[in-house]
C-alpha positions as CSV (number, residue, x, y, z in Angstrom):
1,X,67.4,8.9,-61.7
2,X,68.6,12.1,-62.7
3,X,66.8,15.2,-61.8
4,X,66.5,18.0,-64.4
5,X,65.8,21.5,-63.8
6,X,65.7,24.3,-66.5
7,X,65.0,27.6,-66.4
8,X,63.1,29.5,-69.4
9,X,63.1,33.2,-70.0
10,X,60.5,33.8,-72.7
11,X,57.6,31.3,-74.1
12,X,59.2,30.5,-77.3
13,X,62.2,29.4,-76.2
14,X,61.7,26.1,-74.8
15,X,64.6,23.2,-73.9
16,X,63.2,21.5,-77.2
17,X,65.1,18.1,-77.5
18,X,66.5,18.4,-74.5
19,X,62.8,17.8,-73.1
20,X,62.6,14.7,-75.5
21,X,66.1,13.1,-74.0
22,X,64.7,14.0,-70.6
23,X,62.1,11.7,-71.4
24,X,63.9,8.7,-73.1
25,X,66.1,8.7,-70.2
26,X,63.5,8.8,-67.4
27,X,64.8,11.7,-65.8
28,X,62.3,14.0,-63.3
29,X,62.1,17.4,-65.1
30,X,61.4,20.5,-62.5
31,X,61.4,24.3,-63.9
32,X,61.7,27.8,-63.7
33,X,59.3,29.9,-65.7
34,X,61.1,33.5,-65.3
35,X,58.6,34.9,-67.3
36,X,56.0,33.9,-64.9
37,X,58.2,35.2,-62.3
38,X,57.9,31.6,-60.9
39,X,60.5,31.3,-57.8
40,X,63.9,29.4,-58.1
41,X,64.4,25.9,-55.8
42,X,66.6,24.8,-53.8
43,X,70.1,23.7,-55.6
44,X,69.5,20.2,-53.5
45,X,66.4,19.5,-55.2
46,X,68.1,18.8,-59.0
47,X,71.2,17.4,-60.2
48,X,71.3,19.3,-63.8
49,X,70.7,22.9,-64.6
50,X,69.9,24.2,-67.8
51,X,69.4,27.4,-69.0
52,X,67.8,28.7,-71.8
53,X,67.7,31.6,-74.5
54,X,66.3,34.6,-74.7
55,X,66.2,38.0,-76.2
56,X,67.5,40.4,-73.1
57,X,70.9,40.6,-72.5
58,X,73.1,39.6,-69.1
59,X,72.8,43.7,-68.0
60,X,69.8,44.3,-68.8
61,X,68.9,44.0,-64.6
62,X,66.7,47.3,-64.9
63,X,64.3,46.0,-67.3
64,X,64.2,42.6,-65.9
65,X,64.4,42.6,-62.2
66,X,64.9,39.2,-61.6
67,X,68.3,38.8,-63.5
68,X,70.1,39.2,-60.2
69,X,68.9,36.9,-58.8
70,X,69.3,34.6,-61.6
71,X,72.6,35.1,-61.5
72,X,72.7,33.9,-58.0
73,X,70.6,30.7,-58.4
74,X,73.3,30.1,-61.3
75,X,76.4,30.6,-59.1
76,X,75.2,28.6,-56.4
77,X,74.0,25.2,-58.1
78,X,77.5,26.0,-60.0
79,X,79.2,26.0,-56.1
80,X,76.7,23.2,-54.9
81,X,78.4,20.7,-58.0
82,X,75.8,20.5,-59.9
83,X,76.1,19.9,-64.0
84,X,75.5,23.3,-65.9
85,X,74.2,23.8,-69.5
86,X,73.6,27.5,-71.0
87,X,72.5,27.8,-74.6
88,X,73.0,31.4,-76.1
89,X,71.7,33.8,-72.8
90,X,72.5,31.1,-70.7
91,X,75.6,30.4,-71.8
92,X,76.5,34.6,-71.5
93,X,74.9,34.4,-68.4
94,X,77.0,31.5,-66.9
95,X,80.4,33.2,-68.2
96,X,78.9,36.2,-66.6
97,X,78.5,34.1,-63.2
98,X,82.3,32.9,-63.6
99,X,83.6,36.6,-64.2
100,X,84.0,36.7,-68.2
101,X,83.2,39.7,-70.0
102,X,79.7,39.8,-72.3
103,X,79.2,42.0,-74.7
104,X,77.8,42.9,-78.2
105,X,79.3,40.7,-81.3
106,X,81.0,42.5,-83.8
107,X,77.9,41.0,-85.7
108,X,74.4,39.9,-85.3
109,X,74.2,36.0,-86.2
110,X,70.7,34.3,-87.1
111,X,70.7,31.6,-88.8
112,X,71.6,28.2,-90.2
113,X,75.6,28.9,-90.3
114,X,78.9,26.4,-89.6
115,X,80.9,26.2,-86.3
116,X,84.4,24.6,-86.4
117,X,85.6,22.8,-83.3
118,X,88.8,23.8,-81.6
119,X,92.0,21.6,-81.5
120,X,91.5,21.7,-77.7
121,X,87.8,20.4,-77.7
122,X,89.0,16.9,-78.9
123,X,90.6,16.6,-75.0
124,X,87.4,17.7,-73.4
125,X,85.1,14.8,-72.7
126,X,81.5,16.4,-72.9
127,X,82.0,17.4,-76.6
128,X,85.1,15.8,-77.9
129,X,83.1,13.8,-79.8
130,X,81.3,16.7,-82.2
131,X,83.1,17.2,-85.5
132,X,85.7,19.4,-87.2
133,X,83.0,21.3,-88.5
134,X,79.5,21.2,-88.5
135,X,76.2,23.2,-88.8
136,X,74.2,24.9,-86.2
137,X,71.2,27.6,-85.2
138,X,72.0,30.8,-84.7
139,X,70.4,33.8,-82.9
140,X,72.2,36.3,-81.0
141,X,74.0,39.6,-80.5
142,X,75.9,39.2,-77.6
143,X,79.4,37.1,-76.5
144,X,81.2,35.8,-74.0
145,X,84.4,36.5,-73.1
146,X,86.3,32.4,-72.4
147,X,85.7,32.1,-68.5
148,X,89.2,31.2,-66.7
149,X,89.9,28.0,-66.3
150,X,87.6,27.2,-69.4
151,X,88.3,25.5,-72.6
152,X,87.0,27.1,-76.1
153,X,85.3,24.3,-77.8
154,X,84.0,25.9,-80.9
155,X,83.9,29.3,-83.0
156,X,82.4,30.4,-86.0
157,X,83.2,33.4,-88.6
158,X,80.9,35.6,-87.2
159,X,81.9,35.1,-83.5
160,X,85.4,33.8,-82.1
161,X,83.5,32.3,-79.1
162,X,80.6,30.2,-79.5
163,X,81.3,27.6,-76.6
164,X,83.0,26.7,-73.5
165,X,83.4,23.6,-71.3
166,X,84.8,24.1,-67.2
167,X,85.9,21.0,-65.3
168,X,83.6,18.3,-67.7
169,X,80.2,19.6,-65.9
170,X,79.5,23.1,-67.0
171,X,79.0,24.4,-70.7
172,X,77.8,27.2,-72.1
173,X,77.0,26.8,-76.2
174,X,76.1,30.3,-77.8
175,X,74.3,28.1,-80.8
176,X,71.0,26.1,-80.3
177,X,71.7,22.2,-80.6
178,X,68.0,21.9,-78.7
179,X,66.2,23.5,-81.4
180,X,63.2,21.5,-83.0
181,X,61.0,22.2,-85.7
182,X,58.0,23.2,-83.4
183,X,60.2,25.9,-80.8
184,X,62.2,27.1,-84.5
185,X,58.6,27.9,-85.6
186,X,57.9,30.0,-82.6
187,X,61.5,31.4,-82.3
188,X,60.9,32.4,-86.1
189,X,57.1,33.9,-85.6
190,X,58.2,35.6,-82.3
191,X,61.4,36.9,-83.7
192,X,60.9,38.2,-87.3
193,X,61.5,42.5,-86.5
194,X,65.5,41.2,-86.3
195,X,65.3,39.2,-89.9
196,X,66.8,42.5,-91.7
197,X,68.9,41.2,-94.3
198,X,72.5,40.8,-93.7
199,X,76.1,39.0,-94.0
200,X,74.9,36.6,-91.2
201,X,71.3,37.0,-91.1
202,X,69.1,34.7,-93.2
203,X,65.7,34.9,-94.3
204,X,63.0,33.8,-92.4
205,X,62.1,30.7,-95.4
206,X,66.4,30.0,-95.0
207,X,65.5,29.8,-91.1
208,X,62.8,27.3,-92.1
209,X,64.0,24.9,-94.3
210,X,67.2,22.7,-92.8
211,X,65.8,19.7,-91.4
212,X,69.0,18.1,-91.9
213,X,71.3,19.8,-89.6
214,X,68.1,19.6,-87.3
215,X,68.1,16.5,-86.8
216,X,72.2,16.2,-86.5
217,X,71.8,19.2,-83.8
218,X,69.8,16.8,-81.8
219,X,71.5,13.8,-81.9
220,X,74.4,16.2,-80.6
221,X,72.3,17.5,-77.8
222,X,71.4,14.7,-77.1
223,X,74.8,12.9,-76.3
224,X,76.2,16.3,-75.0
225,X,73.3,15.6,-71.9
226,X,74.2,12.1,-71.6
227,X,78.0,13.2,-71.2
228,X,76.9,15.8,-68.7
229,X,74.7,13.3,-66.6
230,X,77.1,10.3,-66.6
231,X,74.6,8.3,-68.8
């Protein structure tokens, strides 16, 4: 059985579909609530990490005093072999683990808005199989720097990095394949001060209204965790 741990920085953003392959799959779920200031486990006790979104950044240590030792949990179940996932934070927050540079985008990107796969992510075996080109979720305004050793899997207009794959077990996606229609609600209602109009920033009835690519996103998710997990 595989043993799923995630860790979750703010209320509204939740591992969404990841929760409902969890389920499917039979796998024990464990968690981190950092916003309960809930304690980390042992590495031993889970086989996949996950970590989640949020709206601080990766140096932002002053105003959240557990960052640090975030970062250490991460590093550690990334030493002890354990399969990693990071969507948008946790994705900066694993490059920042593995000594890439994070910093702010050249632009903020919120919305429903394409990715294109690299020619080197058709090699890589956790998301070889996504296409050429395909829609996503967006919400951040901060990048990664490509880890060494990692491979750039996708990358949008608005940001040259949106995703990286080291050694088949750990990924970091800047988009939100997990997203469902109930934690894009709360993302939405929790989130609306940074909706001010711009080249990559929709409107909150855009944000609303693409059940399509919501329910590709998922399926994607979905085989990106079986990949990760061996399933």
């Amino acid at each position: 059985m595989n043993r799923l741990h995630y860790i979750q920085h703010v209320p509204f953003e939740t591992p969404g579909s990841i929760l409902n392959w969890a389920r499917e799959c039979g796998a024990r779920v464990s968690s981190t609530m950092l916003f309960r200031d809930e304690p980390f486990p042992d590495s031993s006790t889970f086989d996949c990490l996950v970590v989640m979104g949020g709206p601080m950044g990766v140096h932002d240590e002053k105003k959240f005093g557990w960052l640090n030792r975030e970062k250490h949990f991460i590093e550690n179940a990334i030493g002890a072999g354990n399969t990693v996932l990071g969507i948008c934070l946790g994705a900066q927050l694993i490059a920042d683990v593995l000594g890439a540079t994070v910093k702010k985008n050249n632009h903020k990107e919120i919305g429903w808005f394409p990715v294109s796969t690299t020619p080197e992510n058709k090699d890589v075996a956790v998301t070889g199989f996504l296409p050429d080109s395909f829609t996503v979720f967006h919400w951040h305004g901060d990048t990664f720097e490509i880890p060494s050793g990692s491979v750039r899997v996708a990358s949008s207009e608005a940001c040259k990095n949106q995703g990286f794959v080291l050694d088949d077990r750990i990924v970091g996606l800047q988009f939100h394949l997990e997203i469902t229609e109930d934690s894009l609600e709360e993302m939405v209602r929790n989130g609306r001060q940074e909706l001010a109009p711009g080249r990559y920033v929709q409107g909150e009835q855009t944000l609303l209204s693409n059940g399509n690519s919501l329910k590709a996103n998922n399926e994607y998710m979905s085989i990106i965790m079986n990949n990760l997990t061996g399933r």
